[in-house]
C-alpha positions as CSV (number, residue, x, y, z in Angstrom):
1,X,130.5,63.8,159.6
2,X,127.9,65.7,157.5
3,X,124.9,63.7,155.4
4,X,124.3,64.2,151.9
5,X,121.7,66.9,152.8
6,X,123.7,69.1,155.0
7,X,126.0,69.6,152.1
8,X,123.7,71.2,150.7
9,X,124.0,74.7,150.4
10,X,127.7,74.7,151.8
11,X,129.9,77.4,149.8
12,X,132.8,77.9,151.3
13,X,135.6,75.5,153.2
14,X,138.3,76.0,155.8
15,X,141.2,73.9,156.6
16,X,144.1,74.5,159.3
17,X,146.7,72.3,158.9
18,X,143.9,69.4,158.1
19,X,143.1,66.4,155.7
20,X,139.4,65.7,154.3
21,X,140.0,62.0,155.5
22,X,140.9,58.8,154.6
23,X,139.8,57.5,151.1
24,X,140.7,54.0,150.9
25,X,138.8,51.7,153.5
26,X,141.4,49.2,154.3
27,X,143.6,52.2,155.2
28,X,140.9,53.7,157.1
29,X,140.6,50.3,159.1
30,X,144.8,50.2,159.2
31,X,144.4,53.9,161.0
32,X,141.5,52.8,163.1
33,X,143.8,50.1,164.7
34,X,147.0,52.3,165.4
35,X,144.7,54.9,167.2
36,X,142.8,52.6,169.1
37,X,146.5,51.3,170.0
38,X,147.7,54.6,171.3
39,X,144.5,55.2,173.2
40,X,145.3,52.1,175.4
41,X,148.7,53.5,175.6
42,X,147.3,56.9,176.9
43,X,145.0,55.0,179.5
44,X,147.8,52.9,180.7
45,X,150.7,55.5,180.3
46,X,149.1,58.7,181.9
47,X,148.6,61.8,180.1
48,X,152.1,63.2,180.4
49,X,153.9,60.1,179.7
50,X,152.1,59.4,176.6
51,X,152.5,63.2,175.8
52,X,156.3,62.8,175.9
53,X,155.7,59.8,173.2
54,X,152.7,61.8,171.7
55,X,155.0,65.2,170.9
56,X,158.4,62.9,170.2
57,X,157.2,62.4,166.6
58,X,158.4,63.5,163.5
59,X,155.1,65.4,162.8
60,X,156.0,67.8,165.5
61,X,159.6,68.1,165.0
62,X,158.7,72.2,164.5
63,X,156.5,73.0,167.6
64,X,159.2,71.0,169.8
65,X,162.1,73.3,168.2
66,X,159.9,75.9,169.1
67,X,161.3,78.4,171.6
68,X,157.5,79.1,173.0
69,X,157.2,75.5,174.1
70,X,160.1,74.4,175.7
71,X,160.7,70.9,173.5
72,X,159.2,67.5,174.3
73,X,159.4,68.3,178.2
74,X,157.8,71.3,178.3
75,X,155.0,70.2,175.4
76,X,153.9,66.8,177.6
77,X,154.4,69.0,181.0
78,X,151.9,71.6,179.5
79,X,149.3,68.8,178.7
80,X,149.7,66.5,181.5
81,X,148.8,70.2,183.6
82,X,146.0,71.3,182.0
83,X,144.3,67.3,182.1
84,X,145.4,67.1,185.4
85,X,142.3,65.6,186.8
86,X,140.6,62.0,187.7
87,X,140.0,60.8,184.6
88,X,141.9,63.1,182.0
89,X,143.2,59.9,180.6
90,X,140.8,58.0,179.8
91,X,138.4,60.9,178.4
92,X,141.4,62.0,176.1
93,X,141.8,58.0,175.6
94,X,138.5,58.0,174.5
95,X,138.4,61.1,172.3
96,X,141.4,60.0,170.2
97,X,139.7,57.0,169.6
98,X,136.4,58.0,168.8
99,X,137.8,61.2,166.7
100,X,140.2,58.6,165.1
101,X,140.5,59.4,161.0
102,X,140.0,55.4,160.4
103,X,136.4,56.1,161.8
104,X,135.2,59.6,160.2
105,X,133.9,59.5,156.3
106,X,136.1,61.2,153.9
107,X,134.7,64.9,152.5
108,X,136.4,65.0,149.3
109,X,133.4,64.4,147.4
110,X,131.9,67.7,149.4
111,X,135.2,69.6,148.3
112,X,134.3,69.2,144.7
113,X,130.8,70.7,145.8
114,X,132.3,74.1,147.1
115,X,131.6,77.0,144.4
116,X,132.7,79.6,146.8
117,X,136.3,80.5,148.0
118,X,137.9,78.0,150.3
119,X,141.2,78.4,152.6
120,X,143.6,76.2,153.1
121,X,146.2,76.7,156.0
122,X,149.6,74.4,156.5
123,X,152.8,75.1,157.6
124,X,155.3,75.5,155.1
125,X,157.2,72.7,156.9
126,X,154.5,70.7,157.1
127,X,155.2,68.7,153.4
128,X,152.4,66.1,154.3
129,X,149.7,68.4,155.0
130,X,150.9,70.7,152.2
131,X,150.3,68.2,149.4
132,X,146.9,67.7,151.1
133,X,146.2,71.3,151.0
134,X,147.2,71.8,147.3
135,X,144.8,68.7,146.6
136,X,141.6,69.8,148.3
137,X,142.3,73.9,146.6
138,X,142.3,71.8,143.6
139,X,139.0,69.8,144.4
140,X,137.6,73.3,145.1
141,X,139.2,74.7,142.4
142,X,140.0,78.0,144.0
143,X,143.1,78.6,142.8
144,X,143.7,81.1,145.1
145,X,143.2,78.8,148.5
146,X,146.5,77.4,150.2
147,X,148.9,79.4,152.5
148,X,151.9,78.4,153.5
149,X,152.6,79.8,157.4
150,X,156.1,80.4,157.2
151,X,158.7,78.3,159.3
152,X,155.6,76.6,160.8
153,X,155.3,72.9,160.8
154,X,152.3,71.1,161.5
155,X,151.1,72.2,164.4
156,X,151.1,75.9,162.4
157,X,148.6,77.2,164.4
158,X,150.2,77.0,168.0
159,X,153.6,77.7,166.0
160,X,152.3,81.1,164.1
161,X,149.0,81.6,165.6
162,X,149.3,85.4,165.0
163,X,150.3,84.6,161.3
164,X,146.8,82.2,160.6
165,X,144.4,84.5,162.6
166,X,145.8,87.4,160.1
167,X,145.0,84.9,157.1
168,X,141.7,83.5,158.8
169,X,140.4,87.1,159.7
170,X,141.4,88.4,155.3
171,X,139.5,85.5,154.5
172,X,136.4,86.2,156.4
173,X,136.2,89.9,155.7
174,X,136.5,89.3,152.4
175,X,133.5,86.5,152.3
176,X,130.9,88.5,153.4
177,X,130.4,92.4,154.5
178,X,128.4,91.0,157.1
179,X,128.3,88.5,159.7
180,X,124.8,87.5,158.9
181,X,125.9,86.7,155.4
182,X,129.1,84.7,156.5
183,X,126.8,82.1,158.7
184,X,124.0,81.8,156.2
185,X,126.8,81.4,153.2
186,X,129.3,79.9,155.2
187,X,130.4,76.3,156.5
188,X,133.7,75.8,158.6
189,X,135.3,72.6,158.2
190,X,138.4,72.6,160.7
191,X,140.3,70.0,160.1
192,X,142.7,70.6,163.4
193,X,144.6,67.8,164.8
């Protein structure tokens, strides 16, 4: 979460398949509650047991149709491997807590700060996270910022990652002709998930 102060100065905005948070407080607490609930599902299910739940949801009804990933299976067998150690669970318990929406402050009074060009990235498929996108290019104003990844869903960016590099990579050559000039006019907000 950024302070009034480091605001100041930011530009620029980028979102992959993200949402500037939570507005409503009571909802914020509501979303605090679920995630707290599924970290205590993680630390009791095991990584790729709650990874099988995790990827069974309609958000990622795309990636698990994806032919890369090898559906629900393959998704949680991925994860469970690469947090196969003592402890995975309840660090990855811990981060979805802590990283939990219903805790972060919402940035949509910093998106109607940003004078510079923003980017938006969502999957097409994604209609959630679409909306959302449309909403913060108009809280920008940059009329120019959403893209839609084609046939992606949410998870666009493991779906199409060749397709949002292309997009992130136009962007940032056309902020700045020089790298020193895209940190000093340039904040990244990722909003991953």
């Amino acid at each position: 979460t950024m302070n009034e102060e480091e605001y100041e100065g930011v530009k620029s905005g980028v979102s992959v398949g993200g949402s500037p948070g939570v507005r409503d407080a009571r909802a914020r607490d509501s979303r605090t509650k679920r995630d707290d609930e599924l970290a205590r599902a993680l630390r009791k299910s095991g990584v790729h047991a709650f990874a099988k739940s995790w990827y069974a949801q309609g958000l990622f009804t795309t990636l698990v149709a994806h032919p890369r990933f090898g559906g629900v299976d393959g998704l949680a067998l991925r994860r469970a491997r690469t947090a196969d150690t003592p402890g995975a669970a309840d660090a990855l318990a811990e981060c979805l807590s802590a990283a939990s929406p219903g805790r972060q402050a919402h940035v949509w009074d910093a998106l109607y700060r940003l004078n510079g060009k923003s980017l938006f990235i969502t999957g097409e498929r994604d209609s959630k996270f679409a909306t959302l996108a449309r909403e913060m290019r108009d809280a920008t104003g940059d009329a120019r910022g959403v893209v839609d990844i084609k046939n992606a869903g949410h998870a666009a960016h493991l779906e199409a990652p060749e397709a949002v590099v292309v997009h992130l990579t136009r962007f940032f050559a056309d902020m700045a002709t020089t790298w020193y000039a895209l940190l000093e006019n340039f904040y990244c907000i990722l909003f991953i998930r």
